[in-house]
N, C-alpha and C positions, 0 to 999 in steps of 0.2 A: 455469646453467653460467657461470664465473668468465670475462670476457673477458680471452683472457691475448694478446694484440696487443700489440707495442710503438710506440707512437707514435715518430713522427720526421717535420721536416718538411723539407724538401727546399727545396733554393737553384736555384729551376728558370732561374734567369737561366744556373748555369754546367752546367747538362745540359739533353740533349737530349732532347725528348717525341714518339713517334712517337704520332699516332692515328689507326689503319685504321678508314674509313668516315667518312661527312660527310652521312649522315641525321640523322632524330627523334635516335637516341643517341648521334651523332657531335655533335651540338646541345646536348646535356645536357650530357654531360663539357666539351666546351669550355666551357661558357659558366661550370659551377663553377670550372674552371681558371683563364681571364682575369677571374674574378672576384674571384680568394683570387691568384692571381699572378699581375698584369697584363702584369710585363716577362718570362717563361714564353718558351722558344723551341718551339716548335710545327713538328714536320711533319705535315701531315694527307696520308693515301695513300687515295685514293677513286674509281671509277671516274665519277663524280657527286656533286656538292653540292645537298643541299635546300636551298631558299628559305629556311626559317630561320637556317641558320648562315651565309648568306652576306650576309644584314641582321643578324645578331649581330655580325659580322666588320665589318663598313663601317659598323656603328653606333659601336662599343669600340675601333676601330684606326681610322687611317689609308691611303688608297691607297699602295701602291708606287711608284704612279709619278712619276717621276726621281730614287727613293732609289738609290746606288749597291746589284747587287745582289749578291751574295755570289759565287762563281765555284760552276758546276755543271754538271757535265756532262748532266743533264737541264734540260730547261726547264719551270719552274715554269708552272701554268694560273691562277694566282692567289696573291699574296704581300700581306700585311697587317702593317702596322708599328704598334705602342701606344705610345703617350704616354710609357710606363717603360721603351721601350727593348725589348722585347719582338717577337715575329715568329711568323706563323704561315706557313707555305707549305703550298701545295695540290698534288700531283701527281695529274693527271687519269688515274689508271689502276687497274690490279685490284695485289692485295698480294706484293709479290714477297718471299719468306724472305730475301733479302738485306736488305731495307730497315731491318730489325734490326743490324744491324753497325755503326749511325752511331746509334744511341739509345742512352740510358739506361734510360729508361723506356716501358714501351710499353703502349697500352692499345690493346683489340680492341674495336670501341663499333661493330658492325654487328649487325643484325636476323638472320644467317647464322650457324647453330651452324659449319656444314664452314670458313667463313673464319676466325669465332673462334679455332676449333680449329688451323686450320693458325698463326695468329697465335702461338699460346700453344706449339706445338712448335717454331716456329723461335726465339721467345725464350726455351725452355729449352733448347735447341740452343747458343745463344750465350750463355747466363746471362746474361739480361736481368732484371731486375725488371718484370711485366707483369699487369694488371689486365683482365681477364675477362668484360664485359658479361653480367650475370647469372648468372653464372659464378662462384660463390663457391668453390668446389671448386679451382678453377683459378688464384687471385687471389694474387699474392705481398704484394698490398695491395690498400689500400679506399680511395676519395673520399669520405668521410664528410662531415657536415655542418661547414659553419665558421663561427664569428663573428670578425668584426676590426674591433678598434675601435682606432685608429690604432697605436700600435705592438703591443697586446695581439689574440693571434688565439689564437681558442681551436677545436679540436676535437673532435667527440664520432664516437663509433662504439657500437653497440649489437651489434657484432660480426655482423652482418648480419641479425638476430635481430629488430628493429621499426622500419626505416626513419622510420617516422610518427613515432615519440616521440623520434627524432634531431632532425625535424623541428620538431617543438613544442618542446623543449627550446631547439635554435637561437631559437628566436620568441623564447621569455622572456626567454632573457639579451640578447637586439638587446635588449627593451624594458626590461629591468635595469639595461643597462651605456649611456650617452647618450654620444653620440660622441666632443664637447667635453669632457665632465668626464673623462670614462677616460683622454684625453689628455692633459688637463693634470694629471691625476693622476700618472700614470708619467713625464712628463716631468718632475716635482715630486720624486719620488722619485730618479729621478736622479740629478740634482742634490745631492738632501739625501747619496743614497749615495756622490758622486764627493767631497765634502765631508767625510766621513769619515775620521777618523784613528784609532791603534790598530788592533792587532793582529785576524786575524780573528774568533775568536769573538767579541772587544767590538763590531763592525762587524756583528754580527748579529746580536748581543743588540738593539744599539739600533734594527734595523731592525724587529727584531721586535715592540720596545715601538711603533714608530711604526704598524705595520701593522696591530696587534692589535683595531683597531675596526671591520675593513674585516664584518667577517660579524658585527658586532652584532644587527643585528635575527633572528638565526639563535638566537646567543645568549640573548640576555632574552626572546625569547617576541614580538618584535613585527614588525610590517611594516611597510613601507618602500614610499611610492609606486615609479614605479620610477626607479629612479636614487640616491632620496631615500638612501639609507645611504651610498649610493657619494659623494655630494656631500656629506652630512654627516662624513665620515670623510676626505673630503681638505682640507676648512677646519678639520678639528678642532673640530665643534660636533655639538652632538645637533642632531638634525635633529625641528625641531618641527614636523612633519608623522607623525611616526612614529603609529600607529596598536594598540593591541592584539590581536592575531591569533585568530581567536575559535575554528580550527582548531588551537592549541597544545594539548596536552596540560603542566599545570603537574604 
């Protein structure tokens, strides 16, 4: 089946993320969240927090306390501040269908089909965009697997279809793409790109000739320790490391 998803990633600095529950998979979804967007504003609605997300939350953020706190007619049972400017707050209680009216995005990440469910009708109620804890049927989107290697973030979805090989796939490229070089690659490229003059298609012709070595070892049949193509194609050198692939078919 063709996954026909459209990718888009979301500037979670300037919306709002509701997440009902703050167990095991109130644990999961945050911890991919502040992991892929650290400065993310976060409401978590929970009648209780597990031990893990609240050593997840005190490990990755900052205490609240004597940060100014935002004006709210509820009082928060726990507020966490990150490094990028980022916020999660905690309200120590059960899910009210209002709590939707102040999000953009909302995800249901409790162990309770009846609370998911009420989740997912009060954010089709309000046209909310809302994500389903194993609920794919229900899901207006997916937290799929991500790689980010300093400004380059890549992600994959298998359309819900083999979690696992979202998974491994993430592993190869972390160990394909080296943090330093990916970075000074595209920061490289920048550069070369903001340095550019002429019209656009000349402006992307010449990127094109610059870029054209990035998937060599795809090309000629060879393999590349990992990194090795990536590093050899932003100095502009064969990378004598390169290897004969003995799985090519010539």
């Amino acid at each position: 089946m063709t996954n026909q998803l459209y990718p888009a990633f979301f500037r979670l600095d300037r919306l709002q993320m509701l997440v009902v529950g703050a167990g095991q998979v109130g644990e999961e979804k945050l911890s991919f969240i502040l992991k892929s967007s650290p400065n993310a504003r976060v409401t978590v609605v929970a009648p209780w927090m597990g031990e893990e997300l609240r050593a997840l939350l005190e490990g990755q953020t900052g205490s609240g306390a004597g940060a100014q706190e935002p004006a709210s007619p509820e009082k928060a049972a726990g507020r966490w501040y990150t490094a990028s400017g980022g916020t999660v707050t905690w309200y120590r209680r059960e899910f009210n269908p209002d709590d939707v009216r102040e999000a953009d995005l909302v995800v249901a990440a409790t162990n309770f089909r009846n609370v998911n469910h009420s989740v997912w009708e009060a954010a089709r109620a309000h046209r909310r965009l809302c994500n389903i804890a194993d609920t794919p049927e229900l899901c207006d989107f997916y937290l799929g697997s991500i790689v980010t290697r300093g400004p380059l973030k890549v992600a994959i979805s298998t359309n819900g279809q083999s979690p696992t090989f979202a998974k491994r796939f993430r592993q190869w490229l972390e160990a394909e793409l080296p943090e330093v070089e990916t970075t000074e690659l595209i920061d490289g490229l920048k550069v070369f790109r903001d340095r550019l003059t002429g019209d656009f298609q000349s402006k992307v012709r010449e990127l094109n000739t610059l870029t054209s070595g990035l998937l060599a070892s795809v090309r000629t049949g060879h393999r590349c320790p990992p990194g090795g193509c990536l590093v050899a194609s932003a100095t502009g050198e064969e990378d004598p490391t390169l290897k004969p692939d003995e799985n090519t078919l010539n």
